[in-house]
C-alpha positions as CSV (number, residue, x, y, z in Angstrom):
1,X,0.0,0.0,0.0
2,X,3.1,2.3,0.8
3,X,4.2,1.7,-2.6
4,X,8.0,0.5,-0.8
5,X,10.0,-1.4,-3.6
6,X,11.5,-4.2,-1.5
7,X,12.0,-7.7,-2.2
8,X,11.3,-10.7,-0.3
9,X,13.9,-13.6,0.6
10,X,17.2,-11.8,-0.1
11,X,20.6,-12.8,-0.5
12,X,22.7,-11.1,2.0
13,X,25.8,-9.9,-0.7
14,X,28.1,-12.1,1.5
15,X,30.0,-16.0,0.7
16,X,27.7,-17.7,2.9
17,X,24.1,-18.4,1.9
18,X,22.1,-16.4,3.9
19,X,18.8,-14.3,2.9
20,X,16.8,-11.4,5.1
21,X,12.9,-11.9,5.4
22,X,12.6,-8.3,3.2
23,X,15.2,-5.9,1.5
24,X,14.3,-2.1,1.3
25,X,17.1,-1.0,-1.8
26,X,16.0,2.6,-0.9
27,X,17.7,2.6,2.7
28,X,19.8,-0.1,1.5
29,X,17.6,-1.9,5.0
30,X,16.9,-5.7,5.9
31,X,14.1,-6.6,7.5
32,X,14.1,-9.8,10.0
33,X,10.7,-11.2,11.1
34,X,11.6,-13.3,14.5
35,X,8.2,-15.7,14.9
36,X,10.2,-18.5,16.6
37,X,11.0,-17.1,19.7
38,X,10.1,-20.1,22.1
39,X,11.9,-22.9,20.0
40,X,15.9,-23.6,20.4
41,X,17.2,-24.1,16.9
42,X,15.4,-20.8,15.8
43,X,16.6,-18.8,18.7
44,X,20.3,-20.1,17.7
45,X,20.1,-19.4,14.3
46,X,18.6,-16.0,14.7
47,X,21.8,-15.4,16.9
48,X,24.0,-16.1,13.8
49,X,22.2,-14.2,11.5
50,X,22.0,-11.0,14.2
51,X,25.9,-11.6,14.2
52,X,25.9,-11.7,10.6
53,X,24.4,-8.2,10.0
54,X,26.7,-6.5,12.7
55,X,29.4,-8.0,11.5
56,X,29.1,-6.7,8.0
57,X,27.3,-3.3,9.9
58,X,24.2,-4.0,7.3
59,X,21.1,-1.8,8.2
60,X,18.5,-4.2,10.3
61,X,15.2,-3.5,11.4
62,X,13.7,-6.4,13.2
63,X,10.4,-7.4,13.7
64,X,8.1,-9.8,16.7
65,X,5.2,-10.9,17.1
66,X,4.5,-7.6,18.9
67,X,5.2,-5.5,16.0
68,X,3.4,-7.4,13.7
69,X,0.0,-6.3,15.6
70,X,0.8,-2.6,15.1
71,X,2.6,-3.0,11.4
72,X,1.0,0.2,9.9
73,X,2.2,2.2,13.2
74,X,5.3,0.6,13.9
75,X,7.2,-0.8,10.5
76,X,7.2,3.3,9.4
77,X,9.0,5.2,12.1
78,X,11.4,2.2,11.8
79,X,12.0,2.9,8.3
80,X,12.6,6.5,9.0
81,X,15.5,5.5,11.3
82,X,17.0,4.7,8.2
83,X,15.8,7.2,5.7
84,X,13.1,5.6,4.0
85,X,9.3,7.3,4.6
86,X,6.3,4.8,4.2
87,X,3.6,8.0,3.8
């Protein structure tokens, strides 16, 4: 509805094969979507993939299940941090 380009499933531009939920080109910004949160393997591999995007200081906004129920108020001023207005 924001008319955002993004696209979905992205390649992180690093050797190993990682991919972000969502990729915003215009604040160069990946978007995680943690829905997991109770189960072990998930928690562990969203620890390496949080590592990941410090590591290579990649923009990150990152969603839960909390966020989702507000997306229209909250997703926005999150892209703002980084340059990008939804409205």
């Amino acid at each position: 509805m924001a008319e955002i380009v993004h696209a979905y499933e992205r390649k992180l531009p690093i050797e190993k094969n990682v991919y972000s939920d969502f990729y915003i080109p215009t604040g160069k910004v990946y978007i995680e979507y943690w829905g997991y949160e109770n189960k072990k393997q998930y928690l562990e591999r969203k620890k390496i993939k949080q590592d990941l995007y410090n590591k290579y200081d990649f923009n990150l906004i990152e969603l839960e299940d909390k966020d989702v129920l507000n997306l229209n108020d909250v997703l926005p001023r999150m892209l703002l941090k980084h340059g990008v207005q939804a409205y």
